[in-house]
N, C-alpha and C positions, 0 to 999 in steps of 0.2 A: 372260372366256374362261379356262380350264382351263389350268392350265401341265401343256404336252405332257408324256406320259412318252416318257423318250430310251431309247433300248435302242440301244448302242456294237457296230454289228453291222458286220463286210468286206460290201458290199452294189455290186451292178451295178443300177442302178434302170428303166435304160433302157430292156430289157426286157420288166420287170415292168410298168410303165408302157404300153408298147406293148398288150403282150398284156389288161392291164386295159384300156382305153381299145378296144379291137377287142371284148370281151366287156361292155362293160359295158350291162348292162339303162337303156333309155331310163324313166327317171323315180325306179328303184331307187338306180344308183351313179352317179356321175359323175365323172369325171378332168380335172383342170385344171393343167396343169404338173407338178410333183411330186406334186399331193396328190391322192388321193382318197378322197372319200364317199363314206357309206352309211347307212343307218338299219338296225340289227341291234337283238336283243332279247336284252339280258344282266339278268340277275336278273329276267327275267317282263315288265320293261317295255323298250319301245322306246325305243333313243337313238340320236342323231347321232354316229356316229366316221369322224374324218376321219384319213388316216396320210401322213406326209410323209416319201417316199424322195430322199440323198443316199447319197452313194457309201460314207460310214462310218458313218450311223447311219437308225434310222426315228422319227420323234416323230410319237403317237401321241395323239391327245387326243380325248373324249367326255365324257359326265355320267354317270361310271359310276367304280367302284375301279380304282387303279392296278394291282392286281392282273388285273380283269376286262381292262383294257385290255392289257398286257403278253400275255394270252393269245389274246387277239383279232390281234394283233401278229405272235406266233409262229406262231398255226395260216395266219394270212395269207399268208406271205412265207416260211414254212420257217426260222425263224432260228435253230431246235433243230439241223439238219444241219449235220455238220461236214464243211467245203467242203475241208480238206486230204485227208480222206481219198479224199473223190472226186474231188482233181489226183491223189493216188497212184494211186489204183485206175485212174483212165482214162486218165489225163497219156501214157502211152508205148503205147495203143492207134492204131494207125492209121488208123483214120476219124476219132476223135472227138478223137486226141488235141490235134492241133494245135486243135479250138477250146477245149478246158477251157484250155489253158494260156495260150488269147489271151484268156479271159474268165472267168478263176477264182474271179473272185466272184458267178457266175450262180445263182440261187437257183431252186427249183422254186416256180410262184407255186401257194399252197394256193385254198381257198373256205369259206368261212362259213356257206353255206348247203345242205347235201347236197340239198335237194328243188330249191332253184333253181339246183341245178350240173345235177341227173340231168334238168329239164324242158328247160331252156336248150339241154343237149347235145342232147338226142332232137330240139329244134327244129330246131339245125346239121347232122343228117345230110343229107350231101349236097345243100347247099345252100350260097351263101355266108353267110360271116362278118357280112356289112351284111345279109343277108335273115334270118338268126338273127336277128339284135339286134331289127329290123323285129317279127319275130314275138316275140317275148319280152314287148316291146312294149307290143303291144296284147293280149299276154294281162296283162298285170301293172297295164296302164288298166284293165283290165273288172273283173279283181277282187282285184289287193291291194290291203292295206289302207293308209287314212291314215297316215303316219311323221312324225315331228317337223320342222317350218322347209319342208313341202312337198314332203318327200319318200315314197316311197312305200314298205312293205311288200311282198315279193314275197305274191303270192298264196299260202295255206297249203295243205293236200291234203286235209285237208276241202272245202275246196271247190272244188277242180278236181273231187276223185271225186265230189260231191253233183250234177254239171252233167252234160247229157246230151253224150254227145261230137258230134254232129250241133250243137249250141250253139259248143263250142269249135272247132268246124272252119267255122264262118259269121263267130264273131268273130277269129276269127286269122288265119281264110283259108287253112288248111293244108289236106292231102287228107286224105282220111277216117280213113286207114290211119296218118296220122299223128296224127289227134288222139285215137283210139281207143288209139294208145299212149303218150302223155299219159294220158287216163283212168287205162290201164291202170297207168303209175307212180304216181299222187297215190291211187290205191286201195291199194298196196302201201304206200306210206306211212303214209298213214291207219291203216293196219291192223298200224302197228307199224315199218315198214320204218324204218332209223336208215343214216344216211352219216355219218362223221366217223373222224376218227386215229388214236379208240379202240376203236371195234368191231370185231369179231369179222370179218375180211378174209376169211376164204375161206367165210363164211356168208352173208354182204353179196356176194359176187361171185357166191355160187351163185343167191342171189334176184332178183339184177337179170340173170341169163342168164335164168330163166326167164319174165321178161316179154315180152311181146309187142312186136315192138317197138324192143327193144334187142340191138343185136348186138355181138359180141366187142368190136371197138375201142370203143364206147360204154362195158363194162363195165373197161379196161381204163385209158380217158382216166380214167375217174370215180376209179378205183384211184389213179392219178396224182396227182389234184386236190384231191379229199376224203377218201380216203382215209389219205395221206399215207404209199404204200408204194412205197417209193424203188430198188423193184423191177419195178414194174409196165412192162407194155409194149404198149403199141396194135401191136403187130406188122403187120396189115394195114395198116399208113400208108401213105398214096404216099411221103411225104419220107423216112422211113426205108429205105421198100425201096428208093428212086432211088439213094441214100447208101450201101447194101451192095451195088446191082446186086444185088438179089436178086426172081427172081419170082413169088415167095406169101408168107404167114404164117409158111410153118413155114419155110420157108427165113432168112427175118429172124431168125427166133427161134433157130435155128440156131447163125449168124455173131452175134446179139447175147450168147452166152452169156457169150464173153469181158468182159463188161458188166458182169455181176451184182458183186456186190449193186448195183448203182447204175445199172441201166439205165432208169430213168426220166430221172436226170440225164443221161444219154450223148440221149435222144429229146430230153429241152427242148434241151442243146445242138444238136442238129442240127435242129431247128425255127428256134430262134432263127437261125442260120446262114443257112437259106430264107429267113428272114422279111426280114431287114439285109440278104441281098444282090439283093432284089427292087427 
């Protein structure tokens, strides 16, 4: 076995943990205590990386560079944001502020994978959590690929767009309108579409509005997750608007200006808050 790489990071893992382990792809990732798997493809070939969260650091180990892995690490877990600025900036706001300062080493958890963040989500509209995972599933049994020790490759968007959506709405069991907006993303893909930390954010947000399919909060979680713009805001949320008493989009968006730049962080805190007090 690989001696983990350690990255000395303030970390709340609990969380992360949670919310990985409610997301995680049946056959793709898996959560087992602290640690979670995956089968990702760094330098062109697929490997094993497993990452282990405590409360002061994350060790991170696969068959890959220490370098490769340290980045895999960061874009995971957010371990580039610096979590003092976000107790200043929010620490003395009145909704959020009392959780930043009960849990100020809450991290916004990133994704790996922009194609299986953007299918995964469009699976969760309006649906539950266990009914996502369910459907993610058996789309990732039918066609990703083999991954190393038995694990699986999410499906690529070559071949979700190469599949008639009448196929993937038989094998997943979703309704038409949703597998057709499947299609519709792993086509965008294919044809170029890129999710991740370093792309072009307001050109990546203007192409996934124009899908069929996906609507605002979809484009705006994805901003969140893949993204990594620590601005972003799912505005339509239930828990957010319950949390402002506020009754639409623009009304959240309104009361969350006081937020900025960090109102992605002020949303995971008040998710997480839903989540621990249920």
């Amino acid at each position: 076995m690989a001696t983990p790489v350690r990255l000395d990071v303030p970390l709340d893992p609990a969380p992360l943990l949670a919310s990985l382990t409610a997301h995680a792809v049946p056959g793709v990732e898996t959560v087992d205590g602290a640690e979670v798997t995956r089968a990702v493809v760094l330098g062109g070939r697929a490997t094993l990386v497993t990452a282990r969260l405590t409360d002061d650091r994350v060790e991170v180990r696969g068959d890959a560079p220490d370098p490769a892995l340290r980045a895999v690490a960061t874009r995971w877990f957010g371990l580039d944001d610096d979590l003092a600025a976000v107790v200043d900036a929010l620490g003395p706001d009145r909704v959020v502020g009392p959780l930043v300062r009960r849990r100020p080493h809450l991290r916004v958890l990133g994704h790996l994978d922009g194609f299986e963040a953007t299918l995964t989500t469009v699976l969760g509209q309006q649906v539950s959590l266990a009914a996502a995972r369910t459907f993610s599933g058996r789309l990732a049994a039918a066609w990703g690929e083999p991954g190393p020790d038995g694990f699986l490759l999410f499906p690529r968007p070559e071949t979700i767009a190469a599949l008639d959506p009448d196929e993937v709405q038989r094998t997943v069991r979703v309704t038409g309108a949703r597998a057709r907006a499947l299609h519709a993303v792993a086509t965008a893909f294919a044809e170029g579409l890129d999710l991740g930390p370093d792309v072009d954010r307001v050109e990546a947000r203007r192409r996934l509005h124009a899908l069929s399919g996906v609507g605002p909060w979809t484009v705006e979680y994805l901003a969140l997750r893949v993204l990594a713009d620590r601005d972003a805001l799912p505005g339509g949320d239930v828990v957010l608007r319950r949390a402002l008493g506020a009754d639409g989009t623009r009304a959240v968006e309104a009361a969350a200006q006081a937020w900025r730049p960090w109102r992605a962080y002020a949303a995971v805190h008040l998710w997480t808050a839903h989540a621990f007090a249920l």
